[in-house]
Phi, psi and omega in degrees: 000154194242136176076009183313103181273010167276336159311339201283169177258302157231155157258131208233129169264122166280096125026131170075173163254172183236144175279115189263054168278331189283157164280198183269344150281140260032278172338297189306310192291349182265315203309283218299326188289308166277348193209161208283327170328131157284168184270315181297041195249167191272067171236177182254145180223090215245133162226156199243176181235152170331290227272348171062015149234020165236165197204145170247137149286098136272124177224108181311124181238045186096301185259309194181190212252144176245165224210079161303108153285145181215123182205090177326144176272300169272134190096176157200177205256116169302087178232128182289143202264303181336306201246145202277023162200185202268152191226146190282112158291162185236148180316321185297311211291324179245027158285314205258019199246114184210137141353120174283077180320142176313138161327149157237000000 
């Protein structure tokens, strides 16, 4: 099934924001150059944009790479900034990982 993300072994948060002006050669190119996963390995791979309410997915699927979008009407995505690298997810934490509602 294409992009079926049930299947990953791990999930990797890139830290910080990423220009999600890049593709999927860009997207590949910060995995091998900043963090030690490969990207063809059966993992997720999530960068977040400044304003944090869109998120890109990358994921091998064997053949080539799929290209997940995400992008909130409302809110934003609680992500972290400080550190310059990818942190492991477990299914439960990002079955349960939603979108922050706007200030009122």
């Amino acid at each position: 099934m294409l992009g079926d993300i049930r299947k990953v072994e791990h999930i990797y948060i890139a830290c910080g924001y990423t220009d999600l002006r890049r593709r999927i050669d860009g997207l590949v190119q910060i995995v091998q150059n900043q963090f030690s996963p490969d990207p063809c390995s059966n993992s997720l791979f999530l960068f977040c944009g400044r304003r944090r309410d869109r998120i890109k997915a990358l994921l091998w699927e064997g053949d080539g790479f799929i290209l997940l979008y995400k992008r909130v009407e409302t809110g934003c995505f609680q992500w972290p900034r400080t550190k310059a690298e990818m942190r492991s997810l477990n299914w439960t934490v990002w079955c349960c990982w939603r979108p922050t509602p706007p200030p009122t």
